[in-house]
C-alpha positions as CSV (number, residue, x, y, z in Angstrom):
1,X,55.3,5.9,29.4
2,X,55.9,7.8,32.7
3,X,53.0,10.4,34.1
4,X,54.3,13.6,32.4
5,X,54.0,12.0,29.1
6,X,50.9,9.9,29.3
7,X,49.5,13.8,30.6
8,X,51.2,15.8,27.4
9,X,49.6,13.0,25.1
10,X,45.7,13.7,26.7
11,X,46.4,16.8,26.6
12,X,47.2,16.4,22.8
13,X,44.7,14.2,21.8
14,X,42.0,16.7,23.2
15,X,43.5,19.8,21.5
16,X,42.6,17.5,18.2
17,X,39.4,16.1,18.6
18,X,38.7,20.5,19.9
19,X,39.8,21.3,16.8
20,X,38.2,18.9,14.3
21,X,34.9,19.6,13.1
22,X,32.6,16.9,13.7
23,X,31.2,14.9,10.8
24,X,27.4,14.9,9.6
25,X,25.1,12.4,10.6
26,X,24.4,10.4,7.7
27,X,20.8,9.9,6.2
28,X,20.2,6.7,7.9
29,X,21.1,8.0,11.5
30,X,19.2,11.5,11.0
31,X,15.9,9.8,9.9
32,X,13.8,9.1,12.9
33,X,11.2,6.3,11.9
34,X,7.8,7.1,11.8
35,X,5.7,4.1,13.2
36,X,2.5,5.1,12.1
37,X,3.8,6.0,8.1
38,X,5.2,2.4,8.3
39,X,2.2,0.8,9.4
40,X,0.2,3.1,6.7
41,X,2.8,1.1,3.9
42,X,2.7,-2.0,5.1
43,X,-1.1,-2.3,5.1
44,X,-1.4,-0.9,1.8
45,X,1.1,-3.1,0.4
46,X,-1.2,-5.7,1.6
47,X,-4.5,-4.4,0.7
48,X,-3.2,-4.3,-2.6
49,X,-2.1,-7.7,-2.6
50,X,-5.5,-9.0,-1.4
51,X,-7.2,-6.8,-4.3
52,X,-5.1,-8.1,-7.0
53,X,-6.0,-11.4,-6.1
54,X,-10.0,-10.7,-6.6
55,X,-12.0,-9.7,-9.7
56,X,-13.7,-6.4,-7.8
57,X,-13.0,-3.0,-9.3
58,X,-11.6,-0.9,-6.7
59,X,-11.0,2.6,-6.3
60,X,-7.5,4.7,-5.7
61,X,-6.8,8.2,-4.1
62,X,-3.2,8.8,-4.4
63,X,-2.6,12.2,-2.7
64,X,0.7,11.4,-3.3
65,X,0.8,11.1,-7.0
66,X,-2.1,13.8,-7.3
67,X,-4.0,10.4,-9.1
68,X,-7.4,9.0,-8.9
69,X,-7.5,5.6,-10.3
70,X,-9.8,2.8,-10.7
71,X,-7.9,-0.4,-10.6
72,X,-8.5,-4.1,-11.6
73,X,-6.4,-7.0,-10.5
74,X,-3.9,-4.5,-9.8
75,X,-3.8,-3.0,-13.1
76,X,-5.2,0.9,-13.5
77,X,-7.8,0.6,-15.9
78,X,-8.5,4.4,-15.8
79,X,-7.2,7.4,-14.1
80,X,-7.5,11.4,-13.8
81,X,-5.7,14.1,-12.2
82,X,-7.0,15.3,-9.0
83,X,-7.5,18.7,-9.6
84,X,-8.0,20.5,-5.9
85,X,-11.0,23.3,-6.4
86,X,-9.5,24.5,-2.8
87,X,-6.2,25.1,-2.4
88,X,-5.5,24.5,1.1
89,X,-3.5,21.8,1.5
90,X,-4.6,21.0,5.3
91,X,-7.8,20.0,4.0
92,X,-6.0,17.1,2.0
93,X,-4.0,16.1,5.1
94,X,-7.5,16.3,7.0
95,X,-8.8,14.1,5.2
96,X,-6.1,11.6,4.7
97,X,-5.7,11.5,8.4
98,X,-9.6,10.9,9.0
99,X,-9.3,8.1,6.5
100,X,-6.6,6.2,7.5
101,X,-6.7,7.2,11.8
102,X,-3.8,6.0,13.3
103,X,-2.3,4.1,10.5
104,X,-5.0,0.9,11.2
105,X,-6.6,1.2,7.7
106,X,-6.2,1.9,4.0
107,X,-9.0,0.7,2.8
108,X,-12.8,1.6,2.9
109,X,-15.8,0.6,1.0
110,X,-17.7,3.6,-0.4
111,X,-20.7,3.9,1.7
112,X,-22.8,5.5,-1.0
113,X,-23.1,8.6,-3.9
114,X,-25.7,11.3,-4.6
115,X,-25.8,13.3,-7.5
116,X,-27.2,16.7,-7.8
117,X,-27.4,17.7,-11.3
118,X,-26.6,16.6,-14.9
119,X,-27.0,17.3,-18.6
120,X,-29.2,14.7,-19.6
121,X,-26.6,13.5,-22.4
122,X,-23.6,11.1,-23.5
123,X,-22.0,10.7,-26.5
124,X,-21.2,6.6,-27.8
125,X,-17.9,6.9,-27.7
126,X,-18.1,8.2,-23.7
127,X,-20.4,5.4,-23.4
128,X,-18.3,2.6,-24.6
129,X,-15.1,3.9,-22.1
130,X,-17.5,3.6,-19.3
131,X,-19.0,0.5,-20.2
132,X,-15.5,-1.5,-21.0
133,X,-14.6,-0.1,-17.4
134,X,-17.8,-0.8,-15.2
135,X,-18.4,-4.2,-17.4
136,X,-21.4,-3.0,-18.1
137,X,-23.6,-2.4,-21.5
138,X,-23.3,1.1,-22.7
139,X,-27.0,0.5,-24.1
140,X,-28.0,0.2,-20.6
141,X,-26.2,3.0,-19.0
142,X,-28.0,6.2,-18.3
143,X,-27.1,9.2,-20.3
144,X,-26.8,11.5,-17.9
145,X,-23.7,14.1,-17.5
146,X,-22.6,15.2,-13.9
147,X,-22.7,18.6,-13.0
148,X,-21.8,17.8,-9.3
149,X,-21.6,14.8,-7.1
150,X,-20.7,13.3,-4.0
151,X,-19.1,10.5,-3.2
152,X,-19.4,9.1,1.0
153,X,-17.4,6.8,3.4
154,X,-18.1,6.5,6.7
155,X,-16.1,8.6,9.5
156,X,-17.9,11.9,7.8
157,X,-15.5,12.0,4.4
158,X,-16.9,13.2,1.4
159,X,-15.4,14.2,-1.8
160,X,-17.2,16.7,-4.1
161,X,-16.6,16.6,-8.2
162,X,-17.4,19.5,-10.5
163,X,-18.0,19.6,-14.0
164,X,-17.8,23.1,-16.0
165,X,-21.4,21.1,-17.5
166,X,-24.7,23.3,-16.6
167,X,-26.7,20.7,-15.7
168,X,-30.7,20.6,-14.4
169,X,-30.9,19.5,-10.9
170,X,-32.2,16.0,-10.0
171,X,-34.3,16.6,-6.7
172,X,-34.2,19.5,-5.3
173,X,-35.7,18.4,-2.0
174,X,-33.2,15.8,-1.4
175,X,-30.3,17.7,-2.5
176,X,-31.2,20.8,0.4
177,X,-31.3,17.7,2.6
178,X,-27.9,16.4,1.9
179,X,-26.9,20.1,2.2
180,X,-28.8,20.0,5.3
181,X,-26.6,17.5,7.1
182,X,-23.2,18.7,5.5
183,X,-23.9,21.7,7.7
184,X,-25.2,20.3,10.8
185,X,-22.1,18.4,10.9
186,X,-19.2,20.4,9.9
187,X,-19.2,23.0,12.6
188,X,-18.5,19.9,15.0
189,X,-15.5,18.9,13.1
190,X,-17.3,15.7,12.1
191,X,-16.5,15.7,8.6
192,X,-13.6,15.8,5.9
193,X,-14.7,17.2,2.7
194,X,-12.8,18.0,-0.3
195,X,-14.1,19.6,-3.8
196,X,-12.6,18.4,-6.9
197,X,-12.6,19.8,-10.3
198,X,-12.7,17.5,-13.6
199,X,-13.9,17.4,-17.0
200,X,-17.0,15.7,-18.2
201,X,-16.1,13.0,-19.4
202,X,-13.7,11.7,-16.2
203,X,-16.6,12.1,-14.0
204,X,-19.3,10.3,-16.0
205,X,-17.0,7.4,-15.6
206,X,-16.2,8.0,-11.7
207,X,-19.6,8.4,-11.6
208,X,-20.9,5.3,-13.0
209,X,-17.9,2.9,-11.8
210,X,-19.1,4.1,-8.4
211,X,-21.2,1.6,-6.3
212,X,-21.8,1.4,-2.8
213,X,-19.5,-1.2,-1.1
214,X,-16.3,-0.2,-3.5
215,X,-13.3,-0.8,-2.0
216,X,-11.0,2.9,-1.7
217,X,-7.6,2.8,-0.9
218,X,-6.0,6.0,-0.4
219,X,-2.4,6.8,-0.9
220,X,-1.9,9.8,1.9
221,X,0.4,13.1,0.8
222,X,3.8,12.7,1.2
């Protein structure tokens, strides 16, 4: 091919690749990996692993699925709907980011639970759920109703659950204590908090299956 041509057939191939539109990156080139959401998985998927494997009941905030679940060797053994009493959704995200920092943990043990008031009764049939649940003897399982109560885990999160119940307070000294430190702490941005609604029933049974030392995994929004 002598110079003129080799010259008319750039010039050519430019005009077409000028004139043809360029094609769409496909999914796989336009998602950017996110380091931190892998790591988030990968731990969970193990944490999970390790629970199955024990005979501890554990607890489950998935965001994600709008769930709350307690779980037994992997199995969900009971669960409710989180029902959000604020509706901001940056408080969820808050809290999920608190909770799991920069993708180094999933898991938590609950650090401890207060209660602030309750109807002081339980039907049987309530009673037996809770009991087959927290393997314990719904003879020996207090008959109380929540009103309200808090569950903690360290790095200041706390998640409040309400009852439409009108319950009679349980102390309240201690609860305008807890109030107390709720305040002195939240102007500082040292604590997460989110308020859940539920009936009666769900939240005896949180209540109760509740100890301190409970493994929590959380499941962050998507």
């Amino acid at each position: 091919m002598g110079l003129c041509g080799m010259l008319t057939w750039i010039a050519f191939s430019s005009c077409q690749s000028e004139s043809s539109p360029l094609k769409p990156a496909s999914n796989a080139e336009s998602k950017v990996w996110d380091r931190d959401q892998a790591q988030v998985e990968y731990r969970l998927a193990q944490a999970e692993l390790r629970l199955a494997k024990s005979d501890q009941l554990y607890l489950v905030l998935d965001f994600g699925r709008k769930q709350i679940e307690l779980r037994l060797r992997g199995a969900v053994v009971w669960g409710c709907p989180i029902q959000l009493a604020q509706t901001d959704s940056q408080e969820v995200e808050k809290f999920s980011t608190r909770f799991v920092g920069r993708g180094e943990r999933v898991l938590l043990p609950l650090a401890d639970k207060y209660l602030f008031a309750a109807e002081d009764k339980t039907s049987d049939s309530v009673l037996a759920i809770v009991g087959e649940v927290t393997n314990v003897d719904p003879e020996l399982l207090q008959r109380e109703v929540p009103e309200r109560f808090q569950l903690f885990w360290d790095n200041g999160l706390t998640m409040e659950v309400r009852t439409a119940v009108a319950g009679k307070p349980i102390s309240v000294p201690k609860s305008a204590l807890v109030e107390l430190q709720h305040a002195l702490r939240s102007p500082f941005g040292g604590e997460a908090y989110l308020f859940l609604n539920t009936n009666p029933d769900d939240a005896l049974t949180l209540y109760r299956a509740a100890k301190r030392g409970m493994p929590t995994l959380i499941y962050p929004p998507q």
